[in-house]
DSSP file (Angstrom, degrees, kcal/mol; ACC not computed):
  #  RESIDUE AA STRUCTURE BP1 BP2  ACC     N-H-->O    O-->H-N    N-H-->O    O-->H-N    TCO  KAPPA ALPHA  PHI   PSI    X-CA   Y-CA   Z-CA
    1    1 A X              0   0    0      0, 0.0     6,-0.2     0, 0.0     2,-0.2   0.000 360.0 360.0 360.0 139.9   12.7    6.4  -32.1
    2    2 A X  B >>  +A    6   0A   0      4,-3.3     4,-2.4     1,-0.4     3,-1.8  -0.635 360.0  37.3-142.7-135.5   13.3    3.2  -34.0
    3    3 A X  G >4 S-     0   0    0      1,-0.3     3,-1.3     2,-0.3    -1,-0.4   0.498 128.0 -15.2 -17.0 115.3   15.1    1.7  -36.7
    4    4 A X  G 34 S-     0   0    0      1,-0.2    -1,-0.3    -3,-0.1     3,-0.1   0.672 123.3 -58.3  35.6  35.7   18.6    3.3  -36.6
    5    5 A X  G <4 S+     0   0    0     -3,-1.8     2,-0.4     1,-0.3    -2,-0.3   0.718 108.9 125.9  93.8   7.5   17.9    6.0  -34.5
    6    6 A X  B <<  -A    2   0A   0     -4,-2.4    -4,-3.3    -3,-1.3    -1,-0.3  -0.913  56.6-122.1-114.3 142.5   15.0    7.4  -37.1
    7    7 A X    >>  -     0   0    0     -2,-0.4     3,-2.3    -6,-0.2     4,-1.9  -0.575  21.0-111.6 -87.6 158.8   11.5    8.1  -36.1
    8    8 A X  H 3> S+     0   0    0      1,-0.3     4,-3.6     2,-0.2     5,-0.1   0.884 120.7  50.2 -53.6 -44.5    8.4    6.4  -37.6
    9    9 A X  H 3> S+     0   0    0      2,-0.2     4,-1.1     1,-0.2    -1,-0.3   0.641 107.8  45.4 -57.2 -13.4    7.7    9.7  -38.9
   10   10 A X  H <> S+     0   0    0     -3,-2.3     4,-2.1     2,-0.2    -2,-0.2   0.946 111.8  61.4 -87.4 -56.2   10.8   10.4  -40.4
   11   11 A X  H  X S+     0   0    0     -4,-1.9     4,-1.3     2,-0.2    -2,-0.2   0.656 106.0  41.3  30.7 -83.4   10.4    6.8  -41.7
   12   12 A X  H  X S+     0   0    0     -4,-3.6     4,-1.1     2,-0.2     3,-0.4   0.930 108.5  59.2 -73.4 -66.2    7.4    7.4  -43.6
   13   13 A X  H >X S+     0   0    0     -4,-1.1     3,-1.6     1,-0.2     4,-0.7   0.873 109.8  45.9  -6.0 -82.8    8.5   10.8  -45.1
   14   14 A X  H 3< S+     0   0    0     -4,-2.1    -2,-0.2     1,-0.3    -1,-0.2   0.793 103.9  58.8 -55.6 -29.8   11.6    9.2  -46.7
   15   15 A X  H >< S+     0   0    0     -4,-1.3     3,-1.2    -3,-0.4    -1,-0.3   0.840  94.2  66.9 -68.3 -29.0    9.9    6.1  -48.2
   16   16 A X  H << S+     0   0    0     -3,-1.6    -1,-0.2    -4,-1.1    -2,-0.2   0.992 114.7  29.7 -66.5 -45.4    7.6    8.4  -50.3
   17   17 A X  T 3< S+     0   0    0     -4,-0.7    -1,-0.2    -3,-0.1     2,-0.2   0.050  85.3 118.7-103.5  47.6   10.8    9.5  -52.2
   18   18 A X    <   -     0   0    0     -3,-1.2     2,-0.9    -4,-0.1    71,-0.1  -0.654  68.1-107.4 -97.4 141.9   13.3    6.9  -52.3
   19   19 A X        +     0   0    0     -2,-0.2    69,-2.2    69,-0.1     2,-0.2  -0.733  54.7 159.6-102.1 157.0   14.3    5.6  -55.4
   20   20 A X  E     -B   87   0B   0     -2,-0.9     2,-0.6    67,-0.2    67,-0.2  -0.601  50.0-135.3-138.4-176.4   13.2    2.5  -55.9
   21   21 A X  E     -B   86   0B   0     65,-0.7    65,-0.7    -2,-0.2     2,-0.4  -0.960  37.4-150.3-137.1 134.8   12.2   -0.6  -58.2
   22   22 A X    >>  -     0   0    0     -2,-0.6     3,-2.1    62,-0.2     4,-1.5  -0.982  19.5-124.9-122.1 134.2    8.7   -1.8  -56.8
   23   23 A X  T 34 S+     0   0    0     -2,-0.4    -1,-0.1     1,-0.3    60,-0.1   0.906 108.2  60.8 -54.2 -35.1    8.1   -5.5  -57.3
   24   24 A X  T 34 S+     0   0    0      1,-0.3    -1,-0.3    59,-0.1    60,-0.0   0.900  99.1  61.3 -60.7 -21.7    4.5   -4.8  -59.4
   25   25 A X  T <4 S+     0   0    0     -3,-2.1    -1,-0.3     2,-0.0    -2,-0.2   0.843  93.4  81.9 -85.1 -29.4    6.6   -2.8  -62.0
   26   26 A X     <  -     0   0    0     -4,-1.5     2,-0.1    84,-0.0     3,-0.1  -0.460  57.5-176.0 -76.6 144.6    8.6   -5.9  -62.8
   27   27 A X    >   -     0   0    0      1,-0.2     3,-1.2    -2,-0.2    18,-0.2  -0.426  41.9 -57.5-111.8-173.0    7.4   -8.4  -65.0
   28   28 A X  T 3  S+     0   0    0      1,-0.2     2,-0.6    -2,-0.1    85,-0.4  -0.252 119.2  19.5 -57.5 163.3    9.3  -12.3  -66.0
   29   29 A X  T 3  S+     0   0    0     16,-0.9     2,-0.3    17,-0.2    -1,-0.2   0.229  85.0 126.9  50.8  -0.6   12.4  -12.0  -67.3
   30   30 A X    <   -     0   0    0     -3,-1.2    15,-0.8    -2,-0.6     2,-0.5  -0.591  49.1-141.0 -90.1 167.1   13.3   -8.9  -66.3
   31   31 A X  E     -CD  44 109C   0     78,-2.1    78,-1.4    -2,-0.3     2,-0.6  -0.933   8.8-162.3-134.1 134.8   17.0   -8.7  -64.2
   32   32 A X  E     -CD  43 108C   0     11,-3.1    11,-2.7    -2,-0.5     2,-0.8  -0.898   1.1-166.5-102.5 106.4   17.7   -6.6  -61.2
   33   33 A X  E     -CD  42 107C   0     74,-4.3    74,-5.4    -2,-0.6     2,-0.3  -0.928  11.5-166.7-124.4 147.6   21.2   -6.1  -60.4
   34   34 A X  E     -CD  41 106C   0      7,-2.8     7,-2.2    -2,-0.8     2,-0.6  -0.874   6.4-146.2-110.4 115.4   21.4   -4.7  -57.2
   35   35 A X  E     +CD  40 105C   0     70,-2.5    69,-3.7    -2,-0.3    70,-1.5  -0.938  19.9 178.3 -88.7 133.7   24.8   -2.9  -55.3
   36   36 A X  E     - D   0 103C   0      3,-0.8    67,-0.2    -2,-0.6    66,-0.2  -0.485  39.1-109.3-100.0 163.2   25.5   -3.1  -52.0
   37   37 A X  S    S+     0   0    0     65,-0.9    66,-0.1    64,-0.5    65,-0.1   0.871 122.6  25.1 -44.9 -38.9   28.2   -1.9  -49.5
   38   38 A X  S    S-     0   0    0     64,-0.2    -1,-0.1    63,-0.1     2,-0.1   0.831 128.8  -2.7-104.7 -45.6   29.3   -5.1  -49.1
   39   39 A X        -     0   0    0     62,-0.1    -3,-0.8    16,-0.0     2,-0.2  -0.086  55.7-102.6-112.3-161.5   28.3   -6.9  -52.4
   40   40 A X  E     -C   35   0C   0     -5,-0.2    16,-0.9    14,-0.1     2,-0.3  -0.762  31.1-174.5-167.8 118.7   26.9   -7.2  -55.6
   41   41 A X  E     -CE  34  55C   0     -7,-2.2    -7,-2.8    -2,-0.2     2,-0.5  -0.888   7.4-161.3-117.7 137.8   23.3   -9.2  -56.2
   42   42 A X  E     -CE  33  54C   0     12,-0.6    12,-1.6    -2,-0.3     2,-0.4  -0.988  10.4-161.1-119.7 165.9   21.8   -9.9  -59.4
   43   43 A X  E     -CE  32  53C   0    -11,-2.7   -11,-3.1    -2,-0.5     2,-0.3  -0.959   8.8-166.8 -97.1 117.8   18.0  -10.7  -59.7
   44   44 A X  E     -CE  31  52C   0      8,-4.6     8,-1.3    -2,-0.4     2,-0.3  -0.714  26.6-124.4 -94.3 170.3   15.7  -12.5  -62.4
   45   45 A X  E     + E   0  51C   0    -15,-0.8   -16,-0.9    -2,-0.3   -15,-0.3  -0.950  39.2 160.7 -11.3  57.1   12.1  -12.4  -62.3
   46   46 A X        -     0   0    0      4,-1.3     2,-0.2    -2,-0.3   -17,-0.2   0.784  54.0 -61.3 -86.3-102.1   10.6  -15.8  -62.3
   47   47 A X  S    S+     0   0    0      1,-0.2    -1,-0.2     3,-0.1   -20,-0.0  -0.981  98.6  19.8-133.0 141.7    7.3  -15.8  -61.2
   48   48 A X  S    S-     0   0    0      1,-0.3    -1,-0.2    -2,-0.2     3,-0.1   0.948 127.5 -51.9  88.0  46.3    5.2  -14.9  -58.0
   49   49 A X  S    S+     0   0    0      1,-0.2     2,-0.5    -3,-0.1    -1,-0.3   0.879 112.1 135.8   3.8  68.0    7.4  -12.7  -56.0
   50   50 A X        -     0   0    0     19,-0.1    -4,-1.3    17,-0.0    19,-0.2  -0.996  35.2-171.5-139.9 115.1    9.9  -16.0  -56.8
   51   51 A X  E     -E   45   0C   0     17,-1.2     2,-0.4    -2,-0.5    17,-0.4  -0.410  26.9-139.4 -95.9 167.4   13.3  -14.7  -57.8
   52   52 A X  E     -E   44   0C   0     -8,-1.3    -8,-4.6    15,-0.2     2,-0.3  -0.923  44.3-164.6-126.8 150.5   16.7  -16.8  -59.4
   53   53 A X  E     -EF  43  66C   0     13,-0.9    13,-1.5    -2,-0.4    12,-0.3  -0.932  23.2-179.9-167.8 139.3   19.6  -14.8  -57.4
   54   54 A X  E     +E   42   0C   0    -12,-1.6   -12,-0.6    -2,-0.3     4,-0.2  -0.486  38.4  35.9-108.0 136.7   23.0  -14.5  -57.7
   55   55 A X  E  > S+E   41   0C   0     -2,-0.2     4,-1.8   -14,-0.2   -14,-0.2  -0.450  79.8  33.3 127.9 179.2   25.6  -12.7  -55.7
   56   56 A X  H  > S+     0   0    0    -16,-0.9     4,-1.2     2,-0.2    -1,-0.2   0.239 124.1   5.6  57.8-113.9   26.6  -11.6  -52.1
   57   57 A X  H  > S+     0   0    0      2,-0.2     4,-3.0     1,-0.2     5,-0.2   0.922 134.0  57.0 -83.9 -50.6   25.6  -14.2  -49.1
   58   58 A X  H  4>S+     0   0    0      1,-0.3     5,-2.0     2,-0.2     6,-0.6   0.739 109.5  42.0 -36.9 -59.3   24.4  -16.6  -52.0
   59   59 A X  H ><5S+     0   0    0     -4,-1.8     3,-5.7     1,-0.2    -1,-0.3   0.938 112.4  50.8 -70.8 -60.4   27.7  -16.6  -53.7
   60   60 A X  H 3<5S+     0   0    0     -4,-1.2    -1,-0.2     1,-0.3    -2,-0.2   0.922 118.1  45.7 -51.8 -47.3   30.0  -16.9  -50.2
   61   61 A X  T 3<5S-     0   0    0     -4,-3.0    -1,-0.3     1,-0.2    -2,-0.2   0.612 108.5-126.5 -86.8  -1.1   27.5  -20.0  -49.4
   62   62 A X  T < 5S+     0   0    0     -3,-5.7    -3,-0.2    -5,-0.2    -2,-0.2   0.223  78.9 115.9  93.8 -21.5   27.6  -21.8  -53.0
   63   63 A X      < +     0   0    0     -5,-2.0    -4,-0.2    -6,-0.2    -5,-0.1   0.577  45.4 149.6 -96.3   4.9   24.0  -21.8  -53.3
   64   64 A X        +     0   0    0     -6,-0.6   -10,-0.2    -5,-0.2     2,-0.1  -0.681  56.1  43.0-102.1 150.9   23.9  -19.5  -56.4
   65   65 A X  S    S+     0   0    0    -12,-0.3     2,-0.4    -2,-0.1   -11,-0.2   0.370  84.7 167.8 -82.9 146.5   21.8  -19.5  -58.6
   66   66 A X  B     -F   53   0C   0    -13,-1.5   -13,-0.9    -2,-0.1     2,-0.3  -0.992  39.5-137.9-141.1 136.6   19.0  -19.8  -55.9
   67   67 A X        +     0   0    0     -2,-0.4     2,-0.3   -15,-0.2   -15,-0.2  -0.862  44.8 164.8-107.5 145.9   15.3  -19.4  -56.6
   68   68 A X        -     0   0    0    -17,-0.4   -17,-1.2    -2,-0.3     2,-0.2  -0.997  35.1-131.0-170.5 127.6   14.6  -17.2  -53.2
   69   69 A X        -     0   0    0     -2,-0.3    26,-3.3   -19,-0.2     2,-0.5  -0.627  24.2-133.7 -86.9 156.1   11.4  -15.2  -52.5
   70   70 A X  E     -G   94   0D   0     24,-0.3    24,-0.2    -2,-0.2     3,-0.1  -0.974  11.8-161.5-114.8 153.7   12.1  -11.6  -51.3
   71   71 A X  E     -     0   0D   0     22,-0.8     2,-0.2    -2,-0.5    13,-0.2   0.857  52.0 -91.8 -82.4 -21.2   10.3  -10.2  -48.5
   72   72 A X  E     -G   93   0D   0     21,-2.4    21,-2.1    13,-0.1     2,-0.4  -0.980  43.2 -64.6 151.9-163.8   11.0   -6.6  -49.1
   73   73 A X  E     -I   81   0E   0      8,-1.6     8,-2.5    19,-0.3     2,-0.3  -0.872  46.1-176.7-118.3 150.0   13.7   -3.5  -48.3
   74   74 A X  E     -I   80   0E   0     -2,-0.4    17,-8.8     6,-0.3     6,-0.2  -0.807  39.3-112.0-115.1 154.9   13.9   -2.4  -44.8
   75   75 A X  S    S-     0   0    0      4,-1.4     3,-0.1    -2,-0.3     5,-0.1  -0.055  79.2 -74.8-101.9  23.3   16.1    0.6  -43.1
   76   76 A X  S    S+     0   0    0      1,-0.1   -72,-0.1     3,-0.1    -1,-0.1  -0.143 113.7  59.9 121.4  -9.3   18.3   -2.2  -41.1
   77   77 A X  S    S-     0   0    0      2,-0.3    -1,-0.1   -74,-0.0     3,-0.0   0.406 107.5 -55.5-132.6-109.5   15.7   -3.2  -38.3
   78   78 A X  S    S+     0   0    0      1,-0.1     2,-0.6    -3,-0.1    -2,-0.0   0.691  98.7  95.4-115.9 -20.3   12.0   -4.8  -38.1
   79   79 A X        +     0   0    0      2,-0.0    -4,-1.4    -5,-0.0    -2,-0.3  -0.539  54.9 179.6 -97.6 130.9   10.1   -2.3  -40.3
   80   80 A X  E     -I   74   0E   0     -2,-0.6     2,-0.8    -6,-0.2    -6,-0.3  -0.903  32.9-147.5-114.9 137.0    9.8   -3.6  -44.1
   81   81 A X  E     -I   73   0E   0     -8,-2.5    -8,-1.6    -2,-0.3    -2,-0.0  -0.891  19.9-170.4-107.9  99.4    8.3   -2.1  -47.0
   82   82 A X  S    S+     0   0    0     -2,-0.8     2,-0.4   -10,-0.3   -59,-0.1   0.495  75.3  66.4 -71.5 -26.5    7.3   -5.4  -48.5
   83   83 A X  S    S+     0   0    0    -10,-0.1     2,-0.4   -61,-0.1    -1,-0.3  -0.181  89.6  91.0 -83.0  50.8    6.1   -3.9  -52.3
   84   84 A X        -     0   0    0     -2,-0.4   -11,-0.2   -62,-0.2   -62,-0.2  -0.811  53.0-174.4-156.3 122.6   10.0   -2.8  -52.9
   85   85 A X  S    S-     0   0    0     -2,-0.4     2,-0.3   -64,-0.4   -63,-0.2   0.858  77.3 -15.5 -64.7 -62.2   12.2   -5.0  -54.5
   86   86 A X  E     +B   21   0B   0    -65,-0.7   -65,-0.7     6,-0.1     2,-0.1  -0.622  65.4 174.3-135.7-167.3   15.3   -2.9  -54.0
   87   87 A X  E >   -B   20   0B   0     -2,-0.3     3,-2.1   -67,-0.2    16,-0.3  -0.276  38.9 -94.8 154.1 114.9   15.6    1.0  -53.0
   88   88 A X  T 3  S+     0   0    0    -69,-2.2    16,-0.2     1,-0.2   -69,-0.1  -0.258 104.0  13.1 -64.6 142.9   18.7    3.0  -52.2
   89   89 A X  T 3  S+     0   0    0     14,-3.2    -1,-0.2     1,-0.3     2,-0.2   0.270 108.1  95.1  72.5 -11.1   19.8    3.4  -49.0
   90   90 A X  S <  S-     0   0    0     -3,-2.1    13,-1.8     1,-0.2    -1,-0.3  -0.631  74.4-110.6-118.5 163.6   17.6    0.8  -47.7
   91   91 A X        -     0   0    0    -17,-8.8    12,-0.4    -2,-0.2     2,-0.2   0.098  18.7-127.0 -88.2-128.1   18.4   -2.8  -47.1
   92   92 A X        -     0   0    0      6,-0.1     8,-1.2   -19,-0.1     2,-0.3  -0.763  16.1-167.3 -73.1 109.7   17.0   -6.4  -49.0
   93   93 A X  E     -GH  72  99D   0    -21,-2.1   -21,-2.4    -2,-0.2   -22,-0.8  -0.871   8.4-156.9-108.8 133.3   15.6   -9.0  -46.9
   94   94 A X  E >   -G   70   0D   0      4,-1.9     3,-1.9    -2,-0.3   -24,-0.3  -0.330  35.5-102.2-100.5-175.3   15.4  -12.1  -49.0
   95   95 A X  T 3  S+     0   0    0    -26,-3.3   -25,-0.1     1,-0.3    -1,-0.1   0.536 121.4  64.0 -85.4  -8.4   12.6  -14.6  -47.5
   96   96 A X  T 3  S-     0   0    0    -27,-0.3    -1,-0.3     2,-0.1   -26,-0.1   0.479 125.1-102.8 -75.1  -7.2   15.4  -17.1  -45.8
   97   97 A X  S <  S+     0   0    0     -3,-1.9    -2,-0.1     1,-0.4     2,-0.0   0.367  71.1 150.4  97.9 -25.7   16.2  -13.8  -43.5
   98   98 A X        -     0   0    0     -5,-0.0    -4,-1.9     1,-0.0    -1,-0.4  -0.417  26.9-161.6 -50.5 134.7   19.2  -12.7  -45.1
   99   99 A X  B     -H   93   0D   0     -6,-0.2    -6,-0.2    -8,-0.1   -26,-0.1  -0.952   3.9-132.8-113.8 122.0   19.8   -9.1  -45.0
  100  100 A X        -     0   0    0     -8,-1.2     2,-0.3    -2,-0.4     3,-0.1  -0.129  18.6-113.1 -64.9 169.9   21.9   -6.8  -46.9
  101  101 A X        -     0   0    0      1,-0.1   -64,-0.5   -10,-0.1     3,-0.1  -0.679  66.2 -66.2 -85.3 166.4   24.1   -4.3  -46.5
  102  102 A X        -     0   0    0     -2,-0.3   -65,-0.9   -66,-0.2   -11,-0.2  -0.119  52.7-116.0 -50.4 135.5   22.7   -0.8  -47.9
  103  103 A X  E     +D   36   0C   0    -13,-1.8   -14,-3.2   -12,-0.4   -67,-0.3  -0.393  30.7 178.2 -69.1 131.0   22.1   -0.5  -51.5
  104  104 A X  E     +     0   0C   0    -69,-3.7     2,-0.3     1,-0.4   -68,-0.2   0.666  64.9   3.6-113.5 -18.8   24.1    1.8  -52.9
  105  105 A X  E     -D   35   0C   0    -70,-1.5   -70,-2.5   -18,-0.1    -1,-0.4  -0.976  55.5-168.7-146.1 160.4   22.9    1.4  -56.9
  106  106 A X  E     -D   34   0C   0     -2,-0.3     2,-0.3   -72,-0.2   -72,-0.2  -0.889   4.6-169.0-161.2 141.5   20.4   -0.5  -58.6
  107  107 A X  E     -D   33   0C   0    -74,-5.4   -74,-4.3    -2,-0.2     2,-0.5  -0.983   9.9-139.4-133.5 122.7   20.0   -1.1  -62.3
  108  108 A X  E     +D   32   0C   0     -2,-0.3     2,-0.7   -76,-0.2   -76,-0.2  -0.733  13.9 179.7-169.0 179.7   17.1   -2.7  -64.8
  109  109 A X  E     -D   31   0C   0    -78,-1.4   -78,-2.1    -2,-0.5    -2,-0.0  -0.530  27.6-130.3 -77.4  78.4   17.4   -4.7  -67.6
  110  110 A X        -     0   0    0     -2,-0.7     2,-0.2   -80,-0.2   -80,-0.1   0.070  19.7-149.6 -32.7 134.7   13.8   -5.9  -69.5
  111  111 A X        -     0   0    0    -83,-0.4   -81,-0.2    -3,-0.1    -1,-0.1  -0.410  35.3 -94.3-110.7-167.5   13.7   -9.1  -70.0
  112  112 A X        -     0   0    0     -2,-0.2   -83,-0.1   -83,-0.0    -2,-0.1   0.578  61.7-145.7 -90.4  -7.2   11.8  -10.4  -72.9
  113  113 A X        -     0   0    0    -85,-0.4   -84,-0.1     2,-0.0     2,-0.1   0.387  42.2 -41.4  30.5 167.5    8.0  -11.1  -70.3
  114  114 A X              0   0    0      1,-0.1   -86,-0.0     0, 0.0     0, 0.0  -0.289 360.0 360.0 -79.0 146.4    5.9  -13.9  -70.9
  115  115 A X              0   0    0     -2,-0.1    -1,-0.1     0, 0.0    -2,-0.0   0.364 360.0 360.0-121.2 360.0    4.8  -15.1  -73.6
């Protein structure tokens, strides 16, 4: 057993069909806004897995807007699936180690990509 009481197998099973936003489908400019339990995050696209973000921890601390890499969604514990930007049910750990609480919606919005 790991990560809340789920096995690896179980694990692996759900990730094939969560939905999700996977970071390669996004391009510049597009914006990810993200729901939480707890919160409400929005996400640009800058460059580079390199986000501007909004919301949540960000807000409570001042620092937004914050350009803030994410590492990936995880299922509350140490295993991350590092290509997914967001995914319901799962959590976002941004690259300072902040974690969310579980996403409960996520919507997005095409930016104009580079030109």
């Amino acid at each position: 057993m790991s990560e809340s009481g789920h096995s690896l197998e179980k694990i692996a099973e759900t990730a094939f069909h969560l939905r999700q936003v996977r970071k390669a489908d996004l391009q510049f400019g597009d914006l990810v806004l993200i729901t939480t339990r707890n919160s409400i995050y929005s996400v640009c696209v800058l460059d580079n897995d390199i986000y501007l973000v909004s919301g949540g921890w960000f807000d409570r601390k001042g620092l937004s807007p914050v350009k803030a890499s994410i590492a990936g969604c995880t299922w509350g514990g140490s295993i991350i699936k590092v290509d997914t930007l967001a995914a319901c049910g799962l959590h976002i750990e941004f690259g300072n180690r902040v974690v969310t609480t579980t996403i409960k919606k996520v919507s997005v919005l095409r930016g104009p990509g580079k030109n």
